[in-house]
C-alpha positions, -999 to +999 in steps of 0.1 A: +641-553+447+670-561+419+697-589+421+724-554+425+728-557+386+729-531+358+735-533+321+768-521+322+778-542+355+801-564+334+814-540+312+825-522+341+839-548+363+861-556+325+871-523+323+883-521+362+908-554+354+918-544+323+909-576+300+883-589+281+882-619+305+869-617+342+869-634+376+838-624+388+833-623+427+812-656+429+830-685+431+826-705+396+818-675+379+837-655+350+829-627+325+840-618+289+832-594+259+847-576+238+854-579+200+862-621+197+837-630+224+808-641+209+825-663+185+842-682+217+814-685+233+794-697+205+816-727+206+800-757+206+832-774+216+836-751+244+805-745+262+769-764+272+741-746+281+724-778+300+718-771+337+728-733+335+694-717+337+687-706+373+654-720+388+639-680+396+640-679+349+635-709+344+601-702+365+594-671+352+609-662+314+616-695+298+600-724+320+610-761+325+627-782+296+629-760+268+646-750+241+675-728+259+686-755+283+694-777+255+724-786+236+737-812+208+712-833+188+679-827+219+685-791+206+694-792+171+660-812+166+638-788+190+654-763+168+638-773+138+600-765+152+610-728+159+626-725+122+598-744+108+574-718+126+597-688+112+595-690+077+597-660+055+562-669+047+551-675+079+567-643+089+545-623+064+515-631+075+521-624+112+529-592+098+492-591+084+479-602+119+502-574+137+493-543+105+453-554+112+452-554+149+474-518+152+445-507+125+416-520+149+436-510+183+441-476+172+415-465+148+393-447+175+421-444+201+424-408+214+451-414+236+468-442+247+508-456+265+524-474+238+537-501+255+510-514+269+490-514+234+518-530+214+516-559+242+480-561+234+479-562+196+510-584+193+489-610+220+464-606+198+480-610+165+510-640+180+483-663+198+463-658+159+495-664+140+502-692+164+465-709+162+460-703+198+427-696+206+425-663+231+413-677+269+385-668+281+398-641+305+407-625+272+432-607+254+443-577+280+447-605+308+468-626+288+493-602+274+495-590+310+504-621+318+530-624+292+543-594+300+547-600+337+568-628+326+594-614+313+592-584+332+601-598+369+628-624+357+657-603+370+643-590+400+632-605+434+602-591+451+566-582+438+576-583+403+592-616+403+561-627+424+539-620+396+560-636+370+557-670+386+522-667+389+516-654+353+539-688+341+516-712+359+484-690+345+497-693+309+511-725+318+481-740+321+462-722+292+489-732+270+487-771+280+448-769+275+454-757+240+480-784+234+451-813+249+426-797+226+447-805+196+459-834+204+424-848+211+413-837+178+390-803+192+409-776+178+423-779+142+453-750+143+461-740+108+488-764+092+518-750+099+511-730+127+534-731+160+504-749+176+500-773+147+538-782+150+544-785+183+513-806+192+521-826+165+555-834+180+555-871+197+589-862+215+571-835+237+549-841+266+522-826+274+539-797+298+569-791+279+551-787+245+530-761+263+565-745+273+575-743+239+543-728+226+549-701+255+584-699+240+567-686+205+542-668+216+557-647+246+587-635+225+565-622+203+549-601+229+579-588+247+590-572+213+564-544+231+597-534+248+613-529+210+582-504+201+585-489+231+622-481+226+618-472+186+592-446+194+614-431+217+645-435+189+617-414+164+610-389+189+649-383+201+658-383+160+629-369+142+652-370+109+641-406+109+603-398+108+611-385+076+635-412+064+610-441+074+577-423+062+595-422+024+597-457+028+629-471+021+631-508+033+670-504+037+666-472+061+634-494+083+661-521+085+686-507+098+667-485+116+652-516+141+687-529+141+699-500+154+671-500+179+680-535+190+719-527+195+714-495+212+687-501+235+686-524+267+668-561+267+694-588+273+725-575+294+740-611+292+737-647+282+751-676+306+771-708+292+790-737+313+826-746+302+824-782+287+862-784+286+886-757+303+909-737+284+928-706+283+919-669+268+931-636+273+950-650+301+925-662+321+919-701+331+883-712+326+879-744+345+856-768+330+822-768+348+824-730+352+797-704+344+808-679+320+784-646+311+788-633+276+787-591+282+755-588+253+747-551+260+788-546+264+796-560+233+768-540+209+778-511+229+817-519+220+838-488+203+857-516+189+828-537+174+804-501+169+826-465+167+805-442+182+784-468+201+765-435+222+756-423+191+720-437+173+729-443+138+712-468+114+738-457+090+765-479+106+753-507+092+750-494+055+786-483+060+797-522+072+772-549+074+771-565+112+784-603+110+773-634+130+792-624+164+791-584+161+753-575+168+743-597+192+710-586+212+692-622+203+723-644+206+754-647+179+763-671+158+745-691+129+705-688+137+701-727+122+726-744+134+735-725+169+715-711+199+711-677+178+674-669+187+649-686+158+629-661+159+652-629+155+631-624+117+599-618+136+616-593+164+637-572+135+604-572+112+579-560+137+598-531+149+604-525+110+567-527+104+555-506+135+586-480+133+570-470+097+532-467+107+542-444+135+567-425+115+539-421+085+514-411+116+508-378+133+506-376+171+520-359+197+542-367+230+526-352+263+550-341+291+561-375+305+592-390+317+611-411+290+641-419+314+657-455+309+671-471+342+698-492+332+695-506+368+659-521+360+663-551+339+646-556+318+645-518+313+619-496+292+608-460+294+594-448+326+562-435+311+557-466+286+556-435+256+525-421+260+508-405+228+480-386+215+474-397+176+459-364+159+447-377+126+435-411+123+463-444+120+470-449+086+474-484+069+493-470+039+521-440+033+502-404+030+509-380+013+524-355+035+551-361+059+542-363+098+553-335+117+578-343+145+568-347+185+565-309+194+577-319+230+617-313+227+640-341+222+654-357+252+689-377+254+688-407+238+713-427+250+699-447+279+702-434+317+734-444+332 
């Protein structure tokens, strides 16, 4: 059962009024997109995000006391342990840990649902890049686990069900990790998230294992992103081509373009420090406002043609801080702009290219998106057939595309 949202539930309550700026129909509550949106609600001077989390996300997606219920100088300094974790450097070698556990996953694979092995190798590879040692239920429970989390946030029934249970599972592995450290039994590798976080004397025991969660489970739901860029490759087999030559400009743009045009986040909630007026619309202090994120990156305004999948936007004019916005908008520093947008935009780089430089085929299978289900993915999970073994460099020939024919690929509505 879903809370009666969709991804286009805001945009189409905007449209209905006419504005940019919305009364929504609970009391307290108000809406906006649109072109200037992100950059007013990015305003530090206008909006907290203290105390707006609901309990059912907090429980589920994000848990107690961390980073995303912070504001000020509490989350300027919690900050600095998810950029320290994010380096360029420490970026690279996750993507070592990702390249050698596709190479293992799917040397001998035959057949397989590509979703549920990118949430195995990226468990694999973020709990290794992370110096989390693997439980001993193993990998294929915990990234089920992880996956569950995020995958009942924004529903009530069974699903939700399973995401608080999965929190408290990982929960509790997480803290064990953290008490290992910090009792001098497991040595992380310096500079690991593990390393860091334990190291902080600021966190207690449960909230540094929420903030270890809060590394490693981001990492794992950027399945959903590999889900949705083999469906991209197989709708625009053109970019096959384009990403098995190689060009890092093309993979670039190519997993922004994945990001903007497919569904994660439909919105992002903020509470009005101090009222004021915009687009004629009063916004009381102590009000909730939700930021339109799937209306704004599917904007004509902010994106011309934003039906249409086309990395080439972006060669054309470069996004800035408050246009593409599917991790948050603003300075990624300094602001509540995801830390860890580099690892989500570089994984789907790195795993677009190894299955455009790869040749498999698409069985019959339903790749609908239901922009009701949030978070949404394709019905099937992409299930392929590799037909020559994965490669872990560019051949020589070009991959054929899917033989099974294209299907839409703008989301279903």
């Amino acid at each position: 059962m879903s809370l009666g949202l969709s991804y286009l539930t805001l945009t189409r309550l905007r449209e209905r009024a006419g504005s940019d700026a919305v009364r929504l129909p609970i009391p307290g509550f108000y809406a906006i997109g649109g072109p200037d949106a992100a950059e007013v609600f990015y305003n530090a001077a206008r909006f907290d995000r203290q105390g707006v989390l609901p309990g059912p996300v907090k429980k589920t997606l994000f848990g107690e006391n961390g980073i995303h219920g912070l504001d000020g100088r509490p989350h300027q300094a919690r900050k600095g342990l998810f950029l320290a974790v994010n380096t360029p450097e420490s970026v690279a070698r996750l993507l070592e840990l990702t390249g050698a556990a596709w190479h293992a996953a799917l040397r001998h694979r035959r057949q397989l649902v590509l979703f549920d092995e990118a949430a195995r190798v990226l468990t694999a590879a973020a709990c290794g890049w992370a110096g989390a040692p693997i439980p001993a239920a193993g990998v294929d429970e915990l990234a089920r686990n992880l996956v569950a989390m995020v995958d009942g946030f924004a529903t009530l029934g069974p699903r939700h069900v399973l995401a608080r249970l999965a929190r408290r599972r990982t929960e509790l592995w997480a803290g064990h990790v953290i008490d290992d450290v910090r009792r001098g039994n497991l040595r992380p590798p310096s500079g690991s998230a593990t390393a860091i976080i334990a190291a902080d004397p600021t966190l207690d025991r449960a909230t540094a294992a929420v903030e270890l969660l809060n590394v490693v489970r981001p990492t794992v739901a950027v399945s959903w992103m590999i889900a949705y860029a083999a469906h991209a490759l197989h709708t625009m087999p053109q970019w096959r081509r384009r990403l098995a030559d190689g060009d890092p400009g093309d993979a670039g743009d190519f997993a922004d373009e994945v990001r903007r045009m497919y569904p994660f986040t439909p919105f992002l909630a903020a509470r009005v420090r101090t009222g004021f007026r915009w687009h004629d619309l009063d916004f009381p202090a102590d009000a909730t406002v939700l930021l339109d994120v799937y209306g704004i990156d599917h904007d004509p305004r902010v994106f011309p043609n934003p039906d249409v999948f086309d990395p080439d936007r972006y060669r054309q004019r470069p996004p800035g801080l408050f246009d593409l916005i599917p991790q948050g908008a603003g300075d990624r520093e300094t602001g509540h702009r995801c830390p860890g947008e580099p690892v989500t935009r570089a994984i789907i780089e790195q795993t677009s290219t190894i299955l455009a430089r790869s040749t498999y085929q698409m069985p019959p299978q339903d790749l609908t998106i239901n922009l009701r289900r949030i978070p949404a993915r394709p019905a099937s999970g992409v299930r392929i057939t590799p037909v020559r073994p994965w490669p872990t460099s560019a051949p020589a020939d070009r991959p054929a595309p899917s033989p099974s024919p294209p299907t839409s690929a703008h989301p279903a509505r």
